[in-house]
PyMOL Python script that loads the backbone (N, CA, C, O; Angstrom):
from pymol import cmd

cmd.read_pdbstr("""\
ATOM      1  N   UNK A   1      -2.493  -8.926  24.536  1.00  0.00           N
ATOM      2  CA  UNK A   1      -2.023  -9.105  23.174  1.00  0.00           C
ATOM      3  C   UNK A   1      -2.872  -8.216  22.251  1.00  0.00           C
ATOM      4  O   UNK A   1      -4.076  -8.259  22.507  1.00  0.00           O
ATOM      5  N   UNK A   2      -2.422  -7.237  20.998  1.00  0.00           N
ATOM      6  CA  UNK A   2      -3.059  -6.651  20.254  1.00  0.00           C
ATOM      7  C   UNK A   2      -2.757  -7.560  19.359  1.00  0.00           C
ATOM      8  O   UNK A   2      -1.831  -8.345  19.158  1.00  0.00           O
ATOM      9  N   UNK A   3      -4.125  -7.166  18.684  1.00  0.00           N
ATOM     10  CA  UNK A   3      -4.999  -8.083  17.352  1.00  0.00           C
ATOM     11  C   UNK A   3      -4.496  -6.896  16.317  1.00  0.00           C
ATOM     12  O   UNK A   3      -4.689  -5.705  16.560  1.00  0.00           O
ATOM     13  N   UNK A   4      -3.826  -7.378  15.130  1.00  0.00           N
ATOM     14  CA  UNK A   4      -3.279  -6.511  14.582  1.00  0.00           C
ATOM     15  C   UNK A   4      -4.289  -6.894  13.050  1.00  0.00           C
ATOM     16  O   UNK A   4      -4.634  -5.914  12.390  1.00  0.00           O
ATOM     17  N   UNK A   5      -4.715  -8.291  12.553  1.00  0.00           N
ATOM     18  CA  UNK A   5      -5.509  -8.158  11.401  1.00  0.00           C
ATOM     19  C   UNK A   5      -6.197 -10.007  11.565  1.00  0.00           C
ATOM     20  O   UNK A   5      -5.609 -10.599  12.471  1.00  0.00           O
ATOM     21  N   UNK A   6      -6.925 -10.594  11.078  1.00  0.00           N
ATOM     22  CA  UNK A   6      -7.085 -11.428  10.848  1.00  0.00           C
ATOM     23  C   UNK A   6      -8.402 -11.781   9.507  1.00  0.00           C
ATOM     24  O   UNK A   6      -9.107 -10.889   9.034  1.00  0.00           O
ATOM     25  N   UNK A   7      -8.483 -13.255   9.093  1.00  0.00           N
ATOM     26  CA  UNK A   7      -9.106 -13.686   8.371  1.00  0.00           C
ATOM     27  C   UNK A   7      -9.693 -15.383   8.445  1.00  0.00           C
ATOM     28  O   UNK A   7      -9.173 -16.315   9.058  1.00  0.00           O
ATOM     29  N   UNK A   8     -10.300 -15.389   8.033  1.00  0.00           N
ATOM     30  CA  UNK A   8     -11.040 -16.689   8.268  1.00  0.00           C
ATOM     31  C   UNK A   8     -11.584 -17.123   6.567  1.00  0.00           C
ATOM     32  O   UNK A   8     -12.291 -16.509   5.768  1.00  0.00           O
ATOM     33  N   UNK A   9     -11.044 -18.149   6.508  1.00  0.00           N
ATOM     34  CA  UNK A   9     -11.775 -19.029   5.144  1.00  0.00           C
ATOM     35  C   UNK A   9     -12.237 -20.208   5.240  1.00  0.00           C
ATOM     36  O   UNK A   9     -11.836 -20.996   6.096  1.00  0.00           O
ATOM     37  N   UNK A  10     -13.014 -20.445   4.498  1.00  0.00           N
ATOM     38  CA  UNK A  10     -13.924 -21.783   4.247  1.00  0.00           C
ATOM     39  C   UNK A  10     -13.444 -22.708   3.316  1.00  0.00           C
ATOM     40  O   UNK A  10     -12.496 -22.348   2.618  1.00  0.00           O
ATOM     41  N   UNK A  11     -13.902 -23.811   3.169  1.00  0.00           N
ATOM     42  CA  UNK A  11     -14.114 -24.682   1.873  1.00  0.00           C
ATOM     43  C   UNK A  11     -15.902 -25.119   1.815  1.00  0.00           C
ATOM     44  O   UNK A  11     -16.637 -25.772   2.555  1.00  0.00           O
ATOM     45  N   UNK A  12     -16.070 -24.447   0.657  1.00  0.00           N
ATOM     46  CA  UNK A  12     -17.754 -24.263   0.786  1.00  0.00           C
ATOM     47  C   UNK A  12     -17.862 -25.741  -0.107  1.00  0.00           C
ATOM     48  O   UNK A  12     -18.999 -26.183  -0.274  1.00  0.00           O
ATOM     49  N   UNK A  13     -16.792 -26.447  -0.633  1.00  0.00           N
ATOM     50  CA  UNK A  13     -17.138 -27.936  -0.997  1.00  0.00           C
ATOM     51  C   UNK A  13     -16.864 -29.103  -0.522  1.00  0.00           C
ATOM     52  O   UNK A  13     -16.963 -30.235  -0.997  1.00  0.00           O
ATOM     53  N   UNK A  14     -16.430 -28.613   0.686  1.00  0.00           N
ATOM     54  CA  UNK A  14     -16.222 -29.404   2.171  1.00  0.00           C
ATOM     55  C   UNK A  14     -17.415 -30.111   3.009  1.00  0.00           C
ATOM     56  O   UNK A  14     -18.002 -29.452   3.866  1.00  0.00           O
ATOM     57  N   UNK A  15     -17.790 -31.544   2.736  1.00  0.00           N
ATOM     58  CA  UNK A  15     -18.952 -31.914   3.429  1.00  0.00           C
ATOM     59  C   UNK A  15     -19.059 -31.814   4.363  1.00  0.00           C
ATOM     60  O   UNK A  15     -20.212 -32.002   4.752  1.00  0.00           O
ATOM     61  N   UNK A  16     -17.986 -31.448   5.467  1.00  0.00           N
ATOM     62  CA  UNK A  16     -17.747 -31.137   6.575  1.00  0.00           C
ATOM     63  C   UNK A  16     -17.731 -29.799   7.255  1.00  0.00           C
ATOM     64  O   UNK A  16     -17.675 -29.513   8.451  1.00  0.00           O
ATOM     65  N   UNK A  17     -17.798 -29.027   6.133  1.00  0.00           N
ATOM     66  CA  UNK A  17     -17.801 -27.327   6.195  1.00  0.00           C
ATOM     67  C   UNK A  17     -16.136 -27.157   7.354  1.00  0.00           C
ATOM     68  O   UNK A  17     -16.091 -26.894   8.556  1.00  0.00           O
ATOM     69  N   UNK A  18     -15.034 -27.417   6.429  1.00  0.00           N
ATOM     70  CA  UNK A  18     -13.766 -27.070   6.927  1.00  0.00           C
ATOM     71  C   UNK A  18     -13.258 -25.160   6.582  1.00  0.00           C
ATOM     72  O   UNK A  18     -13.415 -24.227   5.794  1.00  0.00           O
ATOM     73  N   UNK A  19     -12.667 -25.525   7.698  1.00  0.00           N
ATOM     74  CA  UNK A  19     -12.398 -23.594   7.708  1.00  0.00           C
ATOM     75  C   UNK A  19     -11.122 -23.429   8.000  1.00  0.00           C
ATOM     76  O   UNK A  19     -10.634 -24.500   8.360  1.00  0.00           O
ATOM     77  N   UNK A  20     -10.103 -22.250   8.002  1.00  0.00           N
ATOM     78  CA  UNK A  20      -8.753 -22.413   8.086  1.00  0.00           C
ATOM     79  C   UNK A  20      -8.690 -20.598   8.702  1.00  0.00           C
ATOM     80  O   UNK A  20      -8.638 -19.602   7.981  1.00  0.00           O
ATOM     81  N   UNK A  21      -8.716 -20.634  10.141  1.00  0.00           N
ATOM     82  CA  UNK A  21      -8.547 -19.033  10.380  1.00  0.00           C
ATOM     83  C   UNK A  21      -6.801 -18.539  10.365  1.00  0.00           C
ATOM     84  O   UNK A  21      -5.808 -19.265  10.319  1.00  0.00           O
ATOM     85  N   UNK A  22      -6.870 -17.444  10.408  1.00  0.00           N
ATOM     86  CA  UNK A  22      -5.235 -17.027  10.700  1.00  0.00           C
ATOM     87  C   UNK A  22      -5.518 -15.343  11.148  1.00  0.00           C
ATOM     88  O   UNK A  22      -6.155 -14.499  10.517  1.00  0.00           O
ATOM     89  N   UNK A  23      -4.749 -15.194  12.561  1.00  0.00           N
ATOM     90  CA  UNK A  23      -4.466 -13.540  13.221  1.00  0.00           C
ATOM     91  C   UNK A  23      -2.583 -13.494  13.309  1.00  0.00           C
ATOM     92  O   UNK A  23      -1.572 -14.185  13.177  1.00  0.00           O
ATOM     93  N   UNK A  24      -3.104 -12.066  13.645  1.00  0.00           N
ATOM     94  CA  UNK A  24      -1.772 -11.194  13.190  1.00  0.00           C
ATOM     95  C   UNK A  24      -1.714 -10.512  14.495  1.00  0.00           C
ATOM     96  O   UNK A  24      -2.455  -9.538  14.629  1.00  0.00           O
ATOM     97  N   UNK A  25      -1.113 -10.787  15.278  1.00  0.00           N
ATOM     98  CA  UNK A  25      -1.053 -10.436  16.824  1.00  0.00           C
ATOM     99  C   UNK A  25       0.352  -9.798  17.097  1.00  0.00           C
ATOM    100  O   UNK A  25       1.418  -9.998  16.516  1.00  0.00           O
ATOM    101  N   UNK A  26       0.042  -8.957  18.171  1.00  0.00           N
ATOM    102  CA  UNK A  26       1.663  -8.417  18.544  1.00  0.00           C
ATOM    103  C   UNK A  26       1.562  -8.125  20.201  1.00  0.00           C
ATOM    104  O   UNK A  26       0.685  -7.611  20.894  1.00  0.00           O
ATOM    105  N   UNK A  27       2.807  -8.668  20.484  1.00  0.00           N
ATOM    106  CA  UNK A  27       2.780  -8.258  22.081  1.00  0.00           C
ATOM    107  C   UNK A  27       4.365  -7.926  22.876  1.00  0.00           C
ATOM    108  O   UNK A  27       4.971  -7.192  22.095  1.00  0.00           O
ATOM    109  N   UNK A  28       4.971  -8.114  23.744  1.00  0.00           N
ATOM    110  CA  UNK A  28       5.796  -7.358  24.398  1.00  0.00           C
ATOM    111  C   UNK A  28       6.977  -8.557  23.569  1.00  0.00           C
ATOM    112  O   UNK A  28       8.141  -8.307  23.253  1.00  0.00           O
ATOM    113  N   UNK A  29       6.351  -9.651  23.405  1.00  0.00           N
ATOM    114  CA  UNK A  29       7.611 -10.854  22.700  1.00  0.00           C
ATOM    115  C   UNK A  29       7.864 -10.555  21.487  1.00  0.00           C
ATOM    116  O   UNK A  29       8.875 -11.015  20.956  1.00  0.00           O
ATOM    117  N   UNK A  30       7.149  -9.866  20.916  1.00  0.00           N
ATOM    118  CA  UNK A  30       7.270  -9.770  19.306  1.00  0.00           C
ATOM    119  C   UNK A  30       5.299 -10.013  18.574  1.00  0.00           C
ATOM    120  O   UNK A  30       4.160  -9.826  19.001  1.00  0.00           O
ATOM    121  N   UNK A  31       5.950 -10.515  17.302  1.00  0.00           N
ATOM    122  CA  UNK A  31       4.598 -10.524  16.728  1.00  0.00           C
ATOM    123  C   UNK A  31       4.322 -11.896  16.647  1.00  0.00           C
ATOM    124  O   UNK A  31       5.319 -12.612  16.746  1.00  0.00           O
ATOM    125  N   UNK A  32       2.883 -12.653  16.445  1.00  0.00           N
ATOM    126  CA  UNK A  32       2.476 -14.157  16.459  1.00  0.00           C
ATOM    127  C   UNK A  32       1.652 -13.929  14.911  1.00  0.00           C
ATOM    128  O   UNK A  32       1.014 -12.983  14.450  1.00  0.00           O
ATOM    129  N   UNK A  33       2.021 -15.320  14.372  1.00  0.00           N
ATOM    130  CA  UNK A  33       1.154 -15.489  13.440  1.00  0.00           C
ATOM    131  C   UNK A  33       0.181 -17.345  14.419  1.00  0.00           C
ATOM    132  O   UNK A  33       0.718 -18.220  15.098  1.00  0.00           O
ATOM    133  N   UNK A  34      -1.131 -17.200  14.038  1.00  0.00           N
ATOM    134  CA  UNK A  34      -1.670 -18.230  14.985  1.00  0.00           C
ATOM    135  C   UNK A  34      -2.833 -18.131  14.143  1.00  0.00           C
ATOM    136  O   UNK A  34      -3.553 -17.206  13.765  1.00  0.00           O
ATOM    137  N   UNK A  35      -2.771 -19.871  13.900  1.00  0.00           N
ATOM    138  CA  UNK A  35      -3.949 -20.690  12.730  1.00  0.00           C
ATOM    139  C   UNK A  35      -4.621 -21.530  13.366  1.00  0.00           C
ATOM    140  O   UNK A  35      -4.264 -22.307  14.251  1.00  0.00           O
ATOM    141  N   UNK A  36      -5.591 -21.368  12.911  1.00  0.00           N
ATOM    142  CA  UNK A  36      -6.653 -22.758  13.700  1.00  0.00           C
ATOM    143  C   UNK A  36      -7.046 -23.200  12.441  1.00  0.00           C
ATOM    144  O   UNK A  36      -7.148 -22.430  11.486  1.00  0.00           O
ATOM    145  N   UNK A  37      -7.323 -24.649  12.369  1.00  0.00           N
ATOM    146  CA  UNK A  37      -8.190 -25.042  11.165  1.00  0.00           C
ATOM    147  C   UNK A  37      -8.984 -26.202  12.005  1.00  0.00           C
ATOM    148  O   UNK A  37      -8.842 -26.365  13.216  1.00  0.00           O
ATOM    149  N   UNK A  38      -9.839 -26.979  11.169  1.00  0.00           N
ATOM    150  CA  UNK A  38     -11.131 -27.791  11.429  1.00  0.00           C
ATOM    151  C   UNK A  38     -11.725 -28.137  10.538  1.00  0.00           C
ATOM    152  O   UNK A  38     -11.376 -28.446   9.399  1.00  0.00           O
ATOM    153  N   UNK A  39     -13.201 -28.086  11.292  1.00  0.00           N
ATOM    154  CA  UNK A  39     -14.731 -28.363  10.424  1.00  0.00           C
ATOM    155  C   UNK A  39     -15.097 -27.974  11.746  1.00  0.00           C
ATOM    156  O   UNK A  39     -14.601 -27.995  12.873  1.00  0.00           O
ATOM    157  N   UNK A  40     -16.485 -27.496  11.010  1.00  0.00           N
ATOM    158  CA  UNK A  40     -17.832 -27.288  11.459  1.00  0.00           C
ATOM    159  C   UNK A  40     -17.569 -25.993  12.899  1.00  0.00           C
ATOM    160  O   UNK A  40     -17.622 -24.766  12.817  1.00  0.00           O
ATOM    161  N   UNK A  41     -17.340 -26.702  13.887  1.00  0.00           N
ATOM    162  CA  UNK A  41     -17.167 -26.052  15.293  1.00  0.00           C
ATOM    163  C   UNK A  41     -16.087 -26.394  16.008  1.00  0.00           C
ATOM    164  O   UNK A  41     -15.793 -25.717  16.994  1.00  0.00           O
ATOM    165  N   UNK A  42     -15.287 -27.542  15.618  1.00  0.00           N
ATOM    166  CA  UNK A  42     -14.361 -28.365  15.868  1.00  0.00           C
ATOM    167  C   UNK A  42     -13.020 -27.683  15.486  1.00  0.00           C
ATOM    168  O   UNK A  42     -12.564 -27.568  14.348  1.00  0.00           O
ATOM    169  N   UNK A  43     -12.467 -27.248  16.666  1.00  0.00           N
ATOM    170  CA  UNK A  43     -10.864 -27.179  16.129  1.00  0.00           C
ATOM    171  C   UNK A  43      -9.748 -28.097  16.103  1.00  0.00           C
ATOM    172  O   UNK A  43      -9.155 -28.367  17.148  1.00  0.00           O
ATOM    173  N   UNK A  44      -9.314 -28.749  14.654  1.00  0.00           N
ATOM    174  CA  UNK A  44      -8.650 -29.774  15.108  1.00  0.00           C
ATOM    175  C   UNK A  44      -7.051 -29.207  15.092  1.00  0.00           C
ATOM    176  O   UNK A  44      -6.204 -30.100  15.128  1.00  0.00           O
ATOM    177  N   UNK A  45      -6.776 -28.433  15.063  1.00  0.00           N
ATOM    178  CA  UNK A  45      -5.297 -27.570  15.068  1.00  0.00           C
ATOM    179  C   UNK A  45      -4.815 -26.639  15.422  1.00  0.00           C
ATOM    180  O   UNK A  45      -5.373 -25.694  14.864  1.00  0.00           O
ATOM    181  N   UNK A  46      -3.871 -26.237  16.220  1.00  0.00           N
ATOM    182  CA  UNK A  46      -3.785 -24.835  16.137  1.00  0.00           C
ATOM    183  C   UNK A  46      -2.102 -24.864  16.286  1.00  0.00           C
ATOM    184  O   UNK A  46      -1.385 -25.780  16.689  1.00  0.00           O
ATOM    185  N   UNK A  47      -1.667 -23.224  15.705  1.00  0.00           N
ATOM    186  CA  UNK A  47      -0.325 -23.450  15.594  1.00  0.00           C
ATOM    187  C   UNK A  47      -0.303 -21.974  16.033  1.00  0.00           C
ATOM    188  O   UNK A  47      -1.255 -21.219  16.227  1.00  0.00           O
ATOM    189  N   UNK A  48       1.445 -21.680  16.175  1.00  0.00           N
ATOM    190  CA  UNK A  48       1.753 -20.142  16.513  1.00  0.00           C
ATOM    191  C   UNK A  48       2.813 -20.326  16.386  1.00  0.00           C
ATOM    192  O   UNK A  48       3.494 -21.168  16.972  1.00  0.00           O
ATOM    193  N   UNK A  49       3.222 -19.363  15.383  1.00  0.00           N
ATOM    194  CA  UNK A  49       4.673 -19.128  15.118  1.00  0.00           C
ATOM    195  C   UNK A  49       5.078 -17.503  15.694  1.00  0.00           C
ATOM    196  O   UNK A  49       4.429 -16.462  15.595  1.00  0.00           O
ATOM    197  N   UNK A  50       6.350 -17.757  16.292  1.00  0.00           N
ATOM    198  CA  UNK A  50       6.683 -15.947  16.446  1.00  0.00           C
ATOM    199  C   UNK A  50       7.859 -15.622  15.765  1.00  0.00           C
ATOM    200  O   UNK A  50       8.881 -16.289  15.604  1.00  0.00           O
ATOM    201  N   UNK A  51       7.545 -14.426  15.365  1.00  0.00           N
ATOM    202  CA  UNK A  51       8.717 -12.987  14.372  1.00  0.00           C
ATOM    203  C   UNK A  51       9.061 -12.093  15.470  1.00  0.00           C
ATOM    204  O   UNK A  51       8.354 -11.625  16.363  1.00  0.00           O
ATOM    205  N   UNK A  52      10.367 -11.950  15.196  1.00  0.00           N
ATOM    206  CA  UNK A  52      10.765 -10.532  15.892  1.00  0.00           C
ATOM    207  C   UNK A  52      10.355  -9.415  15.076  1.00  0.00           C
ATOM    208  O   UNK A  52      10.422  -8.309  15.612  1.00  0.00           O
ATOM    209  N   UNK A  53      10.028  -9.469  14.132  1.00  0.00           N
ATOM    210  CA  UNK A  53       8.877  -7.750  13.668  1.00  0.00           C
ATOM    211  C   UNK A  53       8.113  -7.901  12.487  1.00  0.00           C
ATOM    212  O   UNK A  53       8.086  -8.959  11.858  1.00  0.00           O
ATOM    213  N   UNK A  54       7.713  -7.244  12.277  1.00  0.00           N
ATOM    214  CA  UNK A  54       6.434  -7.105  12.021  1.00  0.00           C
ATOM    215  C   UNK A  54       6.538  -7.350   9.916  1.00  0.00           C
ATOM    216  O   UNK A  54       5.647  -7.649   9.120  1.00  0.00           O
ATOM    217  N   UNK A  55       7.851  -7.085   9.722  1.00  0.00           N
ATOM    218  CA  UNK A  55       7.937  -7.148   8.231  1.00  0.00           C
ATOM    219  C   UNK A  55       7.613  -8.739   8.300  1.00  0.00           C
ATOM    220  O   UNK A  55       6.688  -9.216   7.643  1.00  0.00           O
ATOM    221  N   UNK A  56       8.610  -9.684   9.315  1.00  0.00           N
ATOM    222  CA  UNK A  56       8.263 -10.974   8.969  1.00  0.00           C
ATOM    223  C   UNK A  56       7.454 -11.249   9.187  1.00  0.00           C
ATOM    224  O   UNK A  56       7.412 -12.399   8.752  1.00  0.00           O
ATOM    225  N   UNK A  57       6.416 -11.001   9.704  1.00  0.00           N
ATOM    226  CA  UNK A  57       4.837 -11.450  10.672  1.00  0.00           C
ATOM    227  C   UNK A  57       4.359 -11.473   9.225  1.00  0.00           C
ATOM    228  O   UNK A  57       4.015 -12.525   8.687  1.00  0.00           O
ATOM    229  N   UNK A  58       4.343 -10.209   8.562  1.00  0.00           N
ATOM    230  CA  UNK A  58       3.647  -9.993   7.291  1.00  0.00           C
ATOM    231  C   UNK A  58       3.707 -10.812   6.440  1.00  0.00           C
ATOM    232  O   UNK A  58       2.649 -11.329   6.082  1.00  0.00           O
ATOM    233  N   UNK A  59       5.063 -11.251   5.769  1.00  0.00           N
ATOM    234  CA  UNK A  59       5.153 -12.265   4.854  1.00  0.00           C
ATOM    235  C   UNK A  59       4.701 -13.427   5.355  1.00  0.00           C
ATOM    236  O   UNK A  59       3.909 -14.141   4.739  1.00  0.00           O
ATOM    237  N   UNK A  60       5.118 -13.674   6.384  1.00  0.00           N
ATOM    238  CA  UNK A  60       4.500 -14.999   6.457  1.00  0.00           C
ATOM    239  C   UNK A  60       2.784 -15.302   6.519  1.00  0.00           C
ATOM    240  O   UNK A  60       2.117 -16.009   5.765  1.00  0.00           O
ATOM    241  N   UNK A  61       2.498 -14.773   7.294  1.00  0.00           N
ATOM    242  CA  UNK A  61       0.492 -14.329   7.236  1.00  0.00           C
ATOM    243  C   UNK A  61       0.466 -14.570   5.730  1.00  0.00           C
ATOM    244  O   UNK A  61       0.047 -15.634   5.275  1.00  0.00           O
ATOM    245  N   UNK A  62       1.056 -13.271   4.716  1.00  0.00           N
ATOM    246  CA  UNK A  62       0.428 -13.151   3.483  1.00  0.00           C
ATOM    247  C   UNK A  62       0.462 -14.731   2.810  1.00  0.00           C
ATOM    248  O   UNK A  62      -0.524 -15.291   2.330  1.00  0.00           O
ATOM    249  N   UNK A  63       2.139 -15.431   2.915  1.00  0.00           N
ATOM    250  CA  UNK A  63       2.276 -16.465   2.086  1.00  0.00           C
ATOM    251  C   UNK A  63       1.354 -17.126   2.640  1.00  0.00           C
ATOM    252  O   UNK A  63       0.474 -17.473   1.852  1.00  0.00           O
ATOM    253  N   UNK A  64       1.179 -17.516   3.966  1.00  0.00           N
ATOM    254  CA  UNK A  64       0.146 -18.358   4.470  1.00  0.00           C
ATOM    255  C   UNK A  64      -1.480 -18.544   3.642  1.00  0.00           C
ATOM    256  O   UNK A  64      -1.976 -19.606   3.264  1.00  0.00           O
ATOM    257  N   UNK A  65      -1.966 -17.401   3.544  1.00  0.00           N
ATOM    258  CA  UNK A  65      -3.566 -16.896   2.998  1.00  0.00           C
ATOM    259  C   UNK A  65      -3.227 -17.262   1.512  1.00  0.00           C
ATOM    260  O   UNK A  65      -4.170 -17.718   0.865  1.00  0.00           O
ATOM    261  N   UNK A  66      -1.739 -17.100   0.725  1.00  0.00           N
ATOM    262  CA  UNK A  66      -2.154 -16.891  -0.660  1.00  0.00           C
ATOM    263  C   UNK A  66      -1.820 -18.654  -1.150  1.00  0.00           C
ATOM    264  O   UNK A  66      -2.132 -19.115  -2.248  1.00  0.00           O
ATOM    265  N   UNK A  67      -1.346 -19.188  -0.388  1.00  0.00           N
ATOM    266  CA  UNK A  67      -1.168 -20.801  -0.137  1.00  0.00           C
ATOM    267  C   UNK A  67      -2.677 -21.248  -0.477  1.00  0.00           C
ATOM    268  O   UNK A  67      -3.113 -21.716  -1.528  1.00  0.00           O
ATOM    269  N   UNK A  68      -3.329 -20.969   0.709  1.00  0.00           N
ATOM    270  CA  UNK A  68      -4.785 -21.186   1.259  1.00  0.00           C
ATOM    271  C   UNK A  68      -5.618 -20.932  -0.097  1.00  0.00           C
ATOM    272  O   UNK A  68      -6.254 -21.850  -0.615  1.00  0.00           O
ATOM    273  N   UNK A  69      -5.582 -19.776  -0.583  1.00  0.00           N
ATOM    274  CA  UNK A  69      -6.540 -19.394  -1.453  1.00  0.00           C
ATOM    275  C   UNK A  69      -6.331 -19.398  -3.035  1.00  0.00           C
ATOM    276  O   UNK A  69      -7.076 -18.930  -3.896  1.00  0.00           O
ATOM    277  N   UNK A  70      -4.884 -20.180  -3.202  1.00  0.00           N
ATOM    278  CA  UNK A  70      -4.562 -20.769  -4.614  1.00  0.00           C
ATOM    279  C   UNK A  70      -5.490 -21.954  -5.210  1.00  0.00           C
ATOM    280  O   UNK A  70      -5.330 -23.134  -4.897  1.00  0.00           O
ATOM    281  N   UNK A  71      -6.574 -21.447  -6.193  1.00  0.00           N
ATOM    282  CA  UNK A  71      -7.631 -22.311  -6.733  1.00  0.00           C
ATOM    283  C   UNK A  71      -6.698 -23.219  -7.343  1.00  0.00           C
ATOM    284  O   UNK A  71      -7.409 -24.143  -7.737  1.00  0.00           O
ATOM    285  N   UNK A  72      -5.110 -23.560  -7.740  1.00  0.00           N
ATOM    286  CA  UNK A  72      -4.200 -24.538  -8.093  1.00  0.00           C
ATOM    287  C   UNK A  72      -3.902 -25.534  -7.491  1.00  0.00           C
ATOM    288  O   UNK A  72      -3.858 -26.688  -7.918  1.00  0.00           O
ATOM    289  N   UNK A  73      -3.642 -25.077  -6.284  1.00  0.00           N
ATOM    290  CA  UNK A  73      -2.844 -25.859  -5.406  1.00  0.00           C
ATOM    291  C   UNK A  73      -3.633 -27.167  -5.119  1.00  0.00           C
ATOM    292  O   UNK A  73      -4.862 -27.210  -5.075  1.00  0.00           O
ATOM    293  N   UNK A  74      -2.778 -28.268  -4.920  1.00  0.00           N
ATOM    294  CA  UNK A  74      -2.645 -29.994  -5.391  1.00  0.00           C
ATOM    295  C   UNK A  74      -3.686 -30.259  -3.965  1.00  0.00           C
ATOM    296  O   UNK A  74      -3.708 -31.490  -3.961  1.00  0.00           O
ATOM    297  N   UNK A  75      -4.318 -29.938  -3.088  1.00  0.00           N
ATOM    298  CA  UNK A  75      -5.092 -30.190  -2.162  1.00  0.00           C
ATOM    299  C   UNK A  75      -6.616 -30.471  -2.778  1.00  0.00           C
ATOM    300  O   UNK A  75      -6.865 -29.765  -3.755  1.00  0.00           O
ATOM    301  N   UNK A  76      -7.257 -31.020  -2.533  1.00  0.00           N
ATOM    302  CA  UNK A  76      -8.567 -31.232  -3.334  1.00  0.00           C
ATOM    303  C   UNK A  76      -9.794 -30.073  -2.274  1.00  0.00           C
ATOM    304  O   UNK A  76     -10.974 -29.837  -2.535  1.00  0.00           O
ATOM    305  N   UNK A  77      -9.011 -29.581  -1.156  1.00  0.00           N
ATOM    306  CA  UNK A  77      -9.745 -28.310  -0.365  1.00  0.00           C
ATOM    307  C   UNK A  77      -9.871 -27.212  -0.852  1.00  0.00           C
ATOM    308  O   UNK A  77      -9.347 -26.580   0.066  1.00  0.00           O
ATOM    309  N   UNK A  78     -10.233 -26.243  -1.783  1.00  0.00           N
ATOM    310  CA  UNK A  78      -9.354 -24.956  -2.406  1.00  0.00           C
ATOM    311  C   UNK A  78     -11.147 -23.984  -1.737  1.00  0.00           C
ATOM    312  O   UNK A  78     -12.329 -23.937  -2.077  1.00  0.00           O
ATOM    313  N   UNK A  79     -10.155 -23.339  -0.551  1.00  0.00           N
ATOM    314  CA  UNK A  79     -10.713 -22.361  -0.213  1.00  0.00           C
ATOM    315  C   UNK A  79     -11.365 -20.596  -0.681  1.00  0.00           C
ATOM    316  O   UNK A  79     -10.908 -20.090  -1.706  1.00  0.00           O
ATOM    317  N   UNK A  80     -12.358 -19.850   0.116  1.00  0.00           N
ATOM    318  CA  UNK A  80     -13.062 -18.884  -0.034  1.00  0.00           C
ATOM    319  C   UNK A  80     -12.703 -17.786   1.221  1.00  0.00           C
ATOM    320  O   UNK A  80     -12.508 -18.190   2.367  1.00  0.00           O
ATOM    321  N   UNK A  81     -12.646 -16.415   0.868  1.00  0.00           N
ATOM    322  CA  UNK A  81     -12.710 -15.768   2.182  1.00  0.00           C
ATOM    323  C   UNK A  81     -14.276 -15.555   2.553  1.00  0.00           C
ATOM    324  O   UNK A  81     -15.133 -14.981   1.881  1.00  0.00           O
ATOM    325  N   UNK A  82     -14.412 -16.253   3.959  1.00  0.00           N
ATOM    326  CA  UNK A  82     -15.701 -16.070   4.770  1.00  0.00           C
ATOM    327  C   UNK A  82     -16.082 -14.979   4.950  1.00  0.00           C
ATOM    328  O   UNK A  82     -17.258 -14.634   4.843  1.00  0.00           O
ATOM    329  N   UNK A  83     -14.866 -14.043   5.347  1.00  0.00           N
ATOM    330  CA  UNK A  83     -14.906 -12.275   6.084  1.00  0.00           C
ATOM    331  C   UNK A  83     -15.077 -11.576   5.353  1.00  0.00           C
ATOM    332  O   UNK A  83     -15.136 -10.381   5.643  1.00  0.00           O
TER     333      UNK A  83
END
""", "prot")
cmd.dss("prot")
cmd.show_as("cartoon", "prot")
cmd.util.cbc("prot")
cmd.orient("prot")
């Protein structure tokens, strides 16, 4: 599988030090978008969605991160990029 981009964020007001990664992968099936989130060292999730190309891989990754990193959004988690 090629690693096409990824990112990793934190919640640095997380007593738990929670993190939310996401890669941008491509292989002979198409492209994967694939999230892990947690705390600390602990992965408590992981997901993988697949696109047949690469425009959709994109939007979705992007909406994913700009979800994540909306200081608005109704979650009391509002994440940082680690990377």
């Amino acid at each position: 599988m090629q690693h096409i981009t990824s990112i990793r964020l934190i919640a640095p007001e997380s007593p738990k030090k929670a993190f939310y990664a996401l890669n941008l992968l491509k292989d002979e099936k198409g492209y994967h978008v694939a999230k892990e989130s947690g705390y600390g060292a602990s992965v408590l999730d992981r997901r993988i969605w697949l696109f047949p190309d690469e425009i959709r891989a994109f939007r979705f990754y992007n909406s994913k991160l700009k979800e994540k990193l909306n200081p608005n959004r109704n979650s009391p988690r509002k994440y940082v990029i680690a990377n």
